[in-house]
N, CA, C and O atoms as a GROMACS GRO file, in nm:
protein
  352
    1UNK      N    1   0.084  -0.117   0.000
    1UNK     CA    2   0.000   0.000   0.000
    1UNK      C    3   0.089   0.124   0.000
    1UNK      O    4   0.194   0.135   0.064
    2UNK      N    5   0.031   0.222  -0.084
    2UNK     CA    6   0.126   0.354  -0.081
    2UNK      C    7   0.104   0.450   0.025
    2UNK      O    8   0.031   0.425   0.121
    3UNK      N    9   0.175   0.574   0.007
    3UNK     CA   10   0.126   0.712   0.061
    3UNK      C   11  -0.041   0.729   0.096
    3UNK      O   12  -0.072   0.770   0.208
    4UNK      N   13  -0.137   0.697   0.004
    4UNK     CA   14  -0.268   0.744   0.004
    4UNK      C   15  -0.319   0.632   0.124
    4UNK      O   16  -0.396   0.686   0.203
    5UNK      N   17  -0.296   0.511   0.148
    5UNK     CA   18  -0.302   0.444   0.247
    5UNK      C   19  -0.276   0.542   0.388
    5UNK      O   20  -0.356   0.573   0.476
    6UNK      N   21  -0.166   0.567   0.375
    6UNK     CA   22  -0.135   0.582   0.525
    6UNK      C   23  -0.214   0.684   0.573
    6UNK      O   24  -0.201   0.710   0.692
    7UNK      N   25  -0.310   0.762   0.493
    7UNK     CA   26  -0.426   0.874   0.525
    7UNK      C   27  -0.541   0.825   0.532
    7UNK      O   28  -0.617   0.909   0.580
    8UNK      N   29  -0.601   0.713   0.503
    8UNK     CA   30  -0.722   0.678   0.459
    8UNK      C   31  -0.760   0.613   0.604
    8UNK      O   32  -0.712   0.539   0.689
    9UNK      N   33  -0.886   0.694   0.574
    9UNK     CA   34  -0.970   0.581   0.694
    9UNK      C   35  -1.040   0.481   0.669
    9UNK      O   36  -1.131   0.462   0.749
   10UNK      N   37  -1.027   0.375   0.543
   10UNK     CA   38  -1.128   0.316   0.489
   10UNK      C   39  -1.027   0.236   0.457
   10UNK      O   40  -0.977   0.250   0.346
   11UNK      N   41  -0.972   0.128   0.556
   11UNK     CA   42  -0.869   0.034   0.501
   11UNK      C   43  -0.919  -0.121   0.446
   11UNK      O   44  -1.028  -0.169   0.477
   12UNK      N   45  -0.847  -0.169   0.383
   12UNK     CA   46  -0.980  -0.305   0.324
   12UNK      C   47  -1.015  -0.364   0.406
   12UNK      O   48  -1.107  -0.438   0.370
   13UNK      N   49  -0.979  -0.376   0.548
   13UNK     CA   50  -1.057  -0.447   0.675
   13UNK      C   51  -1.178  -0.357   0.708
   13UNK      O   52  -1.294  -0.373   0.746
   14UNK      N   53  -1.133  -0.300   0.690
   14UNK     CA   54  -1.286  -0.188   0.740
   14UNK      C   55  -1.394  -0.209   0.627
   14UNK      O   56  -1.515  -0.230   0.631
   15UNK      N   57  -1.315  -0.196   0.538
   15UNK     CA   58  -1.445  -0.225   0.413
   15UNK      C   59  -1.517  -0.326   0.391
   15UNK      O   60  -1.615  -0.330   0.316
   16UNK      N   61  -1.457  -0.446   0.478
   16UNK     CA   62  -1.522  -0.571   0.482
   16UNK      C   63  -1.587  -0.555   0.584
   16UNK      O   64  -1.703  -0.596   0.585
   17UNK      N   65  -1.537  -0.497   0.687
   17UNK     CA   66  -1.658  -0.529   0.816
   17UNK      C   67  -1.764  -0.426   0.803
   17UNK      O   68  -1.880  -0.447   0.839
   18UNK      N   69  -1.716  -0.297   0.742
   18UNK     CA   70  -1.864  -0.246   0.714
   18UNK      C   71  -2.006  -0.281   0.644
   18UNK      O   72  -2.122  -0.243   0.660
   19UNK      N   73  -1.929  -0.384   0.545
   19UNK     CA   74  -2.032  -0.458   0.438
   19UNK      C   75  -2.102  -0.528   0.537
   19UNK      O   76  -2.214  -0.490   0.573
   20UNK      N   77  -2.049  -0.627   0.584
   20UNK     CA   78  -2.045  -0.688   0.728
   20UNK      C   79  -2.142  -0.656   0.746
   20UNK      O   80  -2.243  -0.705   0.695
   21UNK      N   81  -2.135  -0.502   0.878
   21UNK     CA   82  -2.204  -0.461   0.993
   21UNK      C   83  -2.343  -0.459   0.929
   21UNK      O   84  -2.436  -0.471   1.009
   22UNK      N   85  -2.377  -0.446   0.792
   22UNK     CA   86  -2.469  -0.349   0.689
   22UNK      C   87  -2.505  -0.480   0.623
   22UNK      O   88  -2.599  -0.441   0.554
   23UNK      N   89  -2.495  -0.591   0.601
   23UNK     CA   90  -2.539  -0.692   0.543
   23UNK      C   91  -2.542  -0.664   0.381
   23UNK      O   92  -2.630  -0.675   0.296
   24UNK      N   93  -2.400  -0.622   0.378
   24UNK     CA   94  -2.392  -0.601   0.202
   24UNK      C   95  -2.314  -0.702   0.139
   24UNK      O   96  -2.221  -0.758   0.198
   25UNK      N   97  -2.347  -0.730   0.022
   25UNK     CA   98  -2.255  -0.784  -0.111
   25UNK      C   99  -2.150  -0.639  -0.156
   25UNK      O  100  -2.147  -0.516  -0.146
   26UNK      N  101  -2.062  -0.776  -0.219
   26UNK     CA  102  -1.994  -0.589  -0.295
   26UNK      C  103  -2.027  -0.544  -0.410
   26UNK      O  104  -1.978  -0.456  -0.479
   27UNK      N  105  -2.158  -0.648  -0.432
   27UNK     CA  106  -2.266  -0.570  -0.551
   27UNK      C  107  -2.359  -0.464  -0.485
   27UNK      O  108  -2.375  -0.353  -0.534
   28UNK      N  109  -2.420  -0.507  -0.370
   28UNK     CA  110  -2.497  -0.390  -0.305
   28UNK      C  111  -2.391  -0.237  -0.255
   28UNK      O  112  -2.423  -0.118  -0.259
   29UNK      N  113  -2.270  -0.295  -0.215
   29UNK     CA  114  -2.200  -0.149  -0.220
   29UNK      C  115  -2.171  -0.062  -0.352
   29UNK      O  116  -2.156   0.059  -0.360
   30UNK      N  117  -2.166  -0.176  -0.472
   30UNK     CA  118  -2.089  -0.129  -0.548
   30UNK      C  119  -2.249  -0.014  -0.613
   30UNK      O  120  -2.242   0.091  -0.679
   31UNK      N  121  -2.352  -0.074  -0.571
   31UNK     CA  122  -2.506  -0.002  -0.643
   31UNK      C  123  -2.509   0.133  -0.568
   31UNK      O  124  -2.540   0.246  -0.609
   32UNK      N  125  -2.463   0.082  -0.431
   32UNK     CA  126  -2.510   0.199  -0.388
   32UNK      C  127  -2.393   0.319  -0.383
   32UNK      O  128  -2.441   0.419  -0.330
   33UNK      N  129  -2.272   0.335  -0.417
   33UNK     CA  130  -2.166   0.400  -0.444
   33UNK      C  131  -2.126   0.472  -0.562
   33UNK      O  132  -2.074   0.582  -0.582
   34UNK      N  133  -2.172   0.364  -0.644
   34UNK     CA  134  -2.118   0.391  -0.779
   34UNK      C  135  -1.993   0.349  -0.784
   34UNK      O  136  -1.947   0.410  -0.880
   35UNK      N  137  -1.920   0.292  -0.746
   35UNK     CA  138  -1.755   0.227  -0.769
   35UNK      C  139  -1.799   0.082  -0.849
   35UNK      O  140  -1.907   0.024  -0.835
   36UNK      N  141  -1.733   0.058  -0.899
   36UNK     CA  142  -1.734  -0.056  -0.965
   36UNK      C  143  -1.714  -0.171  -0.873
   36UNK      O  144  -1.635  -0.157  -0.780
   37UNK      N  145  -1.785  -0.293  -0.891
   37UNK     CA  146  -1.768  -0.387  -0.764
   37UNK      C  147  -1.590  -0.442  -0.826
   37UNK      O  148  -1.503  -0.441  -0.738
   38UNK      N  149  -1.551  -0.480  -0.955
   38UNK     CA  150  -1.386  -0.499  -0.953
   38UNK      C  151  -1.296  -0.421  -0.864
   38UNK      O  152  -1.202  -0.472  -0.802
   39UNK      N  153  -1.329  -0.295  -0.861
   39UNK     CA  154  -1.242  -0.215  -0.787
   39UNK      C  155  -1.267  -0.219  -0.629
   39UNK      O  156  -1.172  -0.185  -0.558
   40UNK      N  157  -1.357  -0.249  -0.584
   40UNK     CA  158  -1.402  -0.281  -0.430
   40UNK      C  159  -1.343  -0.416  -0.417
   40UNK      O  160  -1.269  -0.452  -0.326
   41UNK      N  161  -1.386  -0.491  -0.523
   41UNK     CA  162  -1.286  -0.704  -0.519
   41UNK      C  163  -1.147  -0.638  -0.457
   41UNK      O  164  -1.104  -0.662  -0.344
   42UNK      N  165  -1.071  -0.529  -0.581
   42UNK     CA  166  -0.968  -0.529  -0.531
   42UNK      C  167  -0.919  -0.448  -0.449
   42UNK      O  168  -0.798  -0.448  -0.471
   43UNK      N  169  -0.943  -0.378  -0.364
   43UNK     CA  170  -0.933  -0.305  -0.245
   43UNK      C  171  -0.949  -0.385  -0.182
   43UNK      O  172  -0.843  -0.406  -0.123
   44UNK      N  173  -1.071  -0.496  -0.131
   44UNK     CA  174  -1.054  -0.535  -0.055
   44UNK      C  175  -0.953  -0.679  -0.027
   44UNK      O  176  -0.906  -0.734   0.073
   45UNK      N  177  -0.949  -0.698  -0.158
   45UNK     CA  178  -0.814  -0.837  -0.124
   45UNK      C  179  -0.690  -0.711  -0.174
   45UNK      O  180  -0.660  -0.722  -0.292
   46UNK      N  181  -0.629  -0.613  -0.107
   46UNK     CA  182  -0.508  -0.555  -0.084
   46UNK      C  183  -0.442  -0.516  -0.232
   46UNK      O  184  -0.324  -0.479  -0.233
   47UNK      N  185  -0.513  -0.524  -0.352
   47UNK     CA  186  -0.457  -0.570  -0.500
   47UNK      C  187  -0.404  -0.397  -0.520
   47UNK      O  188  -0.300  -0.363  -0.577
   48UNK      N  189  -0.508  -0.301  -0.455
   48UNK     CA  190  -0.452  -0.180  -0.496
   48UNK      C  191  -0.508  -0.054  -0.415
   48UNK      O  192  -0.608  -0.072  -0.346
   49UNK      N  193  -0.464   0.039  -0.419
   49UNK     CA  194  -0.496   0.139  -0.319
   49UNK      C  195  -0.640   0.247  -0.350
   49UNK      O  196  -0.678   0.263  -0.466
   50UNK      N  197  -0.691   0.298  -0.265
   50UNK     CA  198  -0.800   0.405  -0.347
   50UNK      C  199  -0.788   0.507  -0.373
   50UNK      O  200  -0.727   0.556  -0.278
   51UNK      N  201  -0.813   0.612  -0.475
   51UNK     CA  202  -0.839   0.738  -0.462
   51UNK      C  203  -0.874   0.790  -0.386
   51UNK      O  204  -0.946   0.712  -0.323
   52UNK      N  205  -0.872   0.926  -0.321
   52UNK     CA  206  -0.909   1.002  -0.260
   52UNK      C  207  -1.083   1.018  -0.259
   52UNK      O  208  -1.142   1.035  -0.152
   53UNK      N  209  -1.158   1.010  -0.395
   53UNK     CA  210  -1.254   1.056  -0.405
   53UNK      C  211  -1.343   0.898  -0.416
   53UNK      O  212  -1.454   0.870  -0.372
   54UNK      N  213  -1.268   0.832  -0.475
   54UNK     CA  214  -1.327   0.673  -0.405
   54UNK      C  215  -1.363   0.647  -0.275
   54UNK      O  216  -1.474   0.642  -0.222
   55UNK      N  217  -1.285   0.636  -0.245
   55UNK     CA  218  -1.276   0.633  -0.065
   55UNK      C  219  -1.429   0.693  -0.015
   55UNK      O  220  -1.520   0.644   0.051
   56UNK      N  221  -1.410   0.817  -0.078
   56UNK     CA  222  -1.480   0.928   0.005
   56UNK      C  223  -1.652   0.890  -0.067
   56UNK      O  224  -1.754   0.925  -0.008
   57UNK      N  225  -1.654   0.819  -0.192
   57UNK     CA  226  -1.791   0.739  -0.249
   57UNK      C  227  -1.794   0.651  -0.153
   57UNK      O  228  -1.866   0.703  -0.068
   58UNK      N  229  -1.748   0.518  -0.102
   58UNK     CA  230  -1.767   0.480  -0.026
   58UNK      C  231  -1.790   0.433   0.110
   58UNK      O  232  -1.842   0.331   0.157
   59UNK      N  233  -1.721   0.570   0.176
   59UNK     CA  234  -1.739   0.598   0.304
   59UNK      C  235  -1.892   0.656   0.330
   59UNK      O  236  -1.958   0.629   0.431
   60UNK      N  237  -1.951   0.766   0.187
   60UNK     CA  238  -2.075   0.809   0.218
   60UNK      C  239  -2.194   0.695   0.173
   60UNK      O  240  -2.308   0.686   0.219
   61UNK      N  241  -2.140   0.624   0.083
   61UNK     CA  242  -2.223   0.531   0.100
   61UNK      C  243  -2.275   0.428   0.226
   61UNK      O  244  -2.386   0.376   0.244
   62UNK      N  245  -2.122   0.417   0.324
   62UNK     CA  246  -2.201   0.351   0.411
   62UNK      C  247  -2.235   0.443   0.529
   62UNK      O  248  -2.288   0.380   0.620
   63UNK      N  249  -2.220   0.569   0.554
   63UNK     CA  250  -2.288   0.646   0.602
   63UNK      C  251  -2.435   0.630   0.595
   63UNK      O  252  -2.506   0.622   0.695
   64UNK      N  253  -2.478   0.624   0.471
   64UNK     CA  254  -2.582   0.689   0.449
   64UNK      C  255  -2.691   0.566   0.480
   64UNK      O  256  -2.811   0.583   0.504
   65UNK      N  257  -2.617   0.427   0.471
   65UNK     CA  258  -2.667   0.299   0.503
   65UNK      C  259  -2.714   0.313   0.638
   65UNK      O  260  -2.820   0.263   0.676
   66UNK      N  261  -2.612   0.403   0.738
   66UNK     CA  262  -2.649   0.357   0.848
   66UNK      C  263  -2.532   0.336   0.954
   66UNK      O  264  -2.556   0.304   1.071
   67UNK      N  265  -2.410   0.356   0.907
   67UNK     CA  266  -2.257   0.286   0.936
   67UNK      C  267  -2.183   0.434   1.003
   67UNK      O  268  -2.241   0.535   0.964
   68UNK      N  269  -2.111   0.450   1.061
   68UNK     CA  270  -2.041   0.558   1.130
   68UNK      C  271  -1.898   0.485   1.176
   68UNK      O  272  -1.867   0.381   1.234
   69UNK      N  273  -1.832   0.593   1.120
   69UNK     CA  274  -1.654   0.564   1.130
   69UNK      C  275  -1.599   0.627   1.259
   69UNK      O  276  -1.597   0.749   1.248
   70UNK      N  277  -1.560   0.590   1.362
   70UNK     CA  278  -1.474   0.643   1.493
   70UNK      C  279  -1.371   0.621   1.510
   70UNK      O  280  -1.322   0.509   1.496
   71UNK      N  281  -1.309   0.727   1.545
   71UNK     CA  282  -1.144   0.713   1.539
   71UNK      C  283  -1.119   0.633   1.680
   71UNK      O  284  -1.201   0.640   1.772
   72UNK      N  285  -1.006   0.563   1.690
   72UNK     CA  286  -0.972   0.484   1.807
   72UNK      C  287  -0.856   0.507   1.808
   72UNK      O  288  -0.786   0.555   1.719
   73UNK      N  289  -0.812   0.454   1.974
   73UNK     CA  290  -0.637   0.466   2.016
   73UNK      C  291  -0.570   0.427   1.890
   73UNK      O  292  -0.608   0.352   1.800
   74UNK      N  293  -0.458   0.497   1.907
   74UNK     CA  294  -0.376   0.435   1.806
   74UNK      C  295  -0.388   0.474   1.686
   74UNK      O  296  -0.345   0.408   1.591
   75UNK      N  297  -0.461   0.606   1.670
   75UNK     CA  298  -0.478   0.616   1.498
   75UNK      C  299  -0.532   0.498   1.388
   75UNK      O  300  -0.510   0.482   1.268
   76UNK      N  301  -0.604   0.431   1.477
   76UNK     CA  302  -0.701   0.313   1.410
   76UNK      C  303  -0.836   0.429   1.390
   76UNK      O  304  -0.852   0.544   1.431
   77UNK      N  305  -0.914   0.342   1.313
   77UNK     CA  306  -1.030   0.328   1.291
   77UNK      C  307  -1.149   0.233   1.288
   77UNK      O  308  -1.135   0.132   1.218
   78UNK      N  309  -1.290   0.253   1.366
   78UNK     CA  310  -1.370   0.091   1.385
   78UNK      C  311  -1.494   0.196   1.300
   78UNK      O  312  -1.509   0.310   1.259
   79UNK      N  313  -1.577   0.044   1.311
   79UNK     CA  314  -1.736   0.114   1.266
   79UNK      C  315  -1.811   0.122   1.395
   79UNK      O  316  -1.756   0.084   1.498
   80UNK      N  317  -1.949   0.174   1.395
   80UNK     CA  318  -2.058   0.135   1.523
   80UNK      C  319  -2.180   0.209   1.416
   80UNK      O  320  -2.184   0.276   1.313
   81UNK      N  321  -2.250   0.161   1.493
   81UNK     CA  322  -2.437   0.229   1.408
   81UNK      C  323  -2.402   0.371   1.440
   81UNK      O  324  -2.329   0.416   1.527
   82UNK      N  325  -2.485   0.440   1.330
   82UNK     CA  326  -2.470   0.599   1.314
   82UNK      C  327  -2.618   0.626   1.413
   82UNK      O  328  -2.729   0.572   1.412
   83UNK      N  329  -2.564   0.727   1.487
   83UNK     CA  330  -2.658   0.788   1.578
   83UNK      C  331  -2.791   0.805   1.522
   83UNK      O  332  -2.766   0.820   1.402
   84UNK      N  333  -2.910   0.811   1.534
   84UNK     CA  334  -3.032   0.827   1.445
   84UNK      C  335  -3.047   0.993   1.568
   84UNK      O  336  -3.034   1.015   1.689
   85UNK      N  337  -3.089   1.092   1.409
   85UNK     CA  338  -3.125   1.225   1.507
   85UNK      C  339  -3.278   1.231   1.519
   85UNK      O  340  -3.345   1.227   1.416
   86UNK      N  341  -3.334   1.240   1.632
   86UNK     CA  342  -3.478   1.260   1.699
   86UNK      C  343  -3.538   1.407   1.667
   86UNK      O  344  -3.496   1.499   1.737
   87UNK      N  345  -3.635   1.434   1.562
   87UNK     CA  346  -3.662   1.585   1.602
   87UNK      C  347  -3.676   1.626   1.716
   87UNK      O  348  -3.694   1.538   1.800
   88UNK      N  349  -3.672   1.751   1.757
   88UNK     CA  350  -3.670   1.842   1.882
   88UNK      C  351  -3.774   1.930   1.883
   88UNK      O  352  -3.787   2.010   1.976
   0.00000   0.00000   0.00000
């Protein structure tokens, strides 16, 4: 993995467990993103790194599923369910 790795919060473990958490194929990510499911195959078996603006398709995609990214010790990153907001 290059440079753009060592910034990304969307590493191919994460991308699997978000599918995971969300009960997706990487046809259902790939529908709901717009990335091509080849290019998600290969992100997630390590074959190649993402764009900046990839990344950032698929991070809002699983946002928008339902998925929320938190930073942890260590300059890691996990998932957990995205807060649901209650009108006021």
């Amino acid at each position: 993995m290059g440079q753009a790795a060592k910034n990304a919060i969307l590493t191919p473990a994460l991308c699997r467990a978000a599918r995971g958490f969300l009960d997706w194929t990487q046809t259902d990510l790939a529908d709901r993103s717009g990335v091509s499911r080849s290019t998600i195959r290969d992100y997630e078996g390590s074959r190649h790194d993402l764009h900046r603006a990839t990344e950032a398709q698929l991070r809002l995609a699983f946002e928008e599923g339902g998925v929320a990214f938190v930073h942890m010790e260590g300059g890691h990153f996990g998932v957990c369910p995205r807060a649901v907001q209650t009108p006021q």
